[in-house]
C-alpha positions in Angstrom: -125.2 -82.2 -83.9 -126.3 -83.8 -80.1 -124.6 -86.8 -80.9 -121.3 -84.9 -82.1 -121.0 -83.0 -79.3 -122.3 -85.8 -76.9 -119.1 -88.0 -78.5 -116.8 -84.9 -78.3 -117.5 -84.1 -74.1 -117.1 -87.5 -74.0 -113.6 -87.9 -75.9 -112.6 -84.7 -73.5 -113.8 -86.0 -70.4 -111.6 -89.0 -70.8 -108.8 -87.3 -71.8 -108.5 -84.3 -70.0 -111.7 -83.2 -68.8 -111.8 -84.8 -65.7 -108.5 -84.1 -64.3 -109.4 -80.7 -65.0 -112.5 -80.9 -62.9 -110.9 -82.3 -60.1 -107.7 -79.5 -60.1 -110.5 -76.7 -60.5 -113.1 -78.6 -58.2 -109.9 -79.2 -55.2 -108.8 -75.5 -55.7 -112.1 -74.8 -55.2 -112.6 -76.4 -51.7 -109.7 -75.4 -50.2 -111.0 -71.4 -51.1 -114.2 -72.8 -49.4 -112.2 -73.4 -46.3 -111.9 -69.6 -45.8 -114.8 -67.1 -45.4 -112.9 -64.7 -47.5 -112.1 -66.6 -50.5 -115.5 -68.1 -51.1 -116.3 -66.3 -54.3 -113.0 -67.4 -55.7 -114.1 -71.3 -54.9 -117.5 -70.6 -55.8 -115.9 -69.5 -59.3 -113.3 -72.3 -59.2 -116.4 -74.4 -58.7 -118.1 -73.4 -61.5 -115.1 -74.2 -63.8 -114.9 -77.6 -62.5 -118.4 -78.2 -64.1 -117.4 -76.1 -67.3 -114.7 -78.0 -67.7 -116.5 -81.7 -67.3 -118.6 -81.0 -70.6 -117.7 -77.8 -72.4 -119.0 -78.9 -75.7 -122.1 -77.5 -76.2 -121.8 -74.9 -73.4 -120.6 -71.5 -73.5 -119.5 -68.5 -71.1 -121.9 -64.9 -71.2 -121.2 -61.8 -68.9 -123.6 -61.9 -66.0 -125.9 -59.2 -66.4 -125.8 -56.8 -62.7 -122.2 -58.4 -61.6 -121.0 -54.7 -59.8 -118.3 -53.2 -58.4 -117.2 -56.5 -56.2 -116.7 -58.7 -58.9 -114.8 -56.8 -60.7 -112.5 -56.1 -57.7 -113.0 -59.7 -57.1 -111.5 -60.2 -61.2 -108.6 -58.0 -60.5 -107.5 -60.3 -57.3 -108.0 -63.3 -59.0 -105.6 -62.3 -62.0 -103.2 -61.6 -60.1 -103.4 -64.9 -58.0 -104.5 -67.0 -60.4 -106.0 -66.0 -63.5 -103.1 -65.1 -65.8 -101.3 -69.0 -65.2 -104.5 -70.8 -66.1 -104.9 -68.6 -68.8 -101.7 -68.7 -69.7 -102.0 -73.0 -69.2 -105.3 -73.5 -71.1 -103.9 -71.3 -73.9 -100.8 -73.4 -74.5 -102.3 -76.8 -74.1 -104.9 -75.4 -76.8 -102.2 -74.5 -79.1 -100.4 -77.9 -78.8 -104.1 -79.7 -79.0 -104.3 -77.8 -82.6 -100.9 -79.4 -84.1 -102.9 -82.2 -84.8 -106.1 -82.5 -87.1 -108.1 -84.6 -84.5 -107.2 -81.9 -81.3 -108.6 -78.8 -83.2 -111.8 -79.6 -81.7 -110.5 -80.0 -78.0 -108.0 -77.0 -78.7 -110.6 -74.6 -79.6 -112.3 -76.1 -75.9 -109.7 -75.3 -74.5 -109.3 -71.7 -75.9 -113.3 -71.6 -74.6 -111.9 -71.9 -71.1 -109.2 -68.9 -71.8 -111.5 -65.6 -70.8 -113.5 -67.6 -67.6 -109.9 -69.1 -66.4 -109.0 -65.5 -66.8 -111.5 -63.3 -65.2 -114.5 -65.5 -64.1 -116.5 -63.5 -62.0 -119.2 -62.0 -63.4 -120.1 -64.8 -66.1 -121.9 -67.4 -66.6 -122.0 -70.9 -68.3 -125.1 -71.6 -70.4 -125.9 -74.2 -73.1 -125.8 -73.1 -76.8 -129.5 -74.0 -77.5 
């Protein structure tokens, strides 16, 4: 099962993977660049790396996230969160028309919820 998903990250990281990295990974410096917006680009961060390898990987609620992040949530849907949503939950529909995208479409369905309301969560490995 390594080597399947090893081959799959792989497959998506040429394909797609890393230019979604690098969207979520440049969104995520410029909300470095103000002192306000940090836990947005910390969370943009983290999807950048999600997004690299998500085979393998999944997304849990962060156990103790408070009040903040959830406020923090709220903000970021209305920014961002619905459109990437929106985006990964298209491209995942259009990945499934074919036999060989089901795999990267159901990836791309795994990015939905943390696209959508990332604060708060976590990404750990299935094993």
């Amino acid at each position: 099962m390594d080597a399947l998903r090893v081959l799959l990250n792989v497959v998506w990281l040429v394909l797609q993977g890393w230019i979604l990295a690098l969207a979520y990974l440049l969104a995520g410096l410029i909300a470095c660049l103000l002192i306000v917006t940090i836990p947005f680009g910390i969370a943009s961060l983290r999807l950048a790396v999600y997004s690299l390898w998500p085979f393998g990987r999944t997304v849990v609620s962060r156990p103790g996230a408070g009040v903040a992040s959830g406020i923090g949530n709220v903000i970021w849907v209305i920014v961002a969160g619905w459109w990437l949503a929106l985006t990964h939950l298209v491209t995942g529909i259009a990945q499934c028309v074919t036999i060989i995208g089901i795999p990267f479409g159901i990836a791309n369905f795994k990015l939905v919820p943390v696209a959508f309301w990332p604060l708060g969560r976590e990404i750990v490995d299935l094993d």
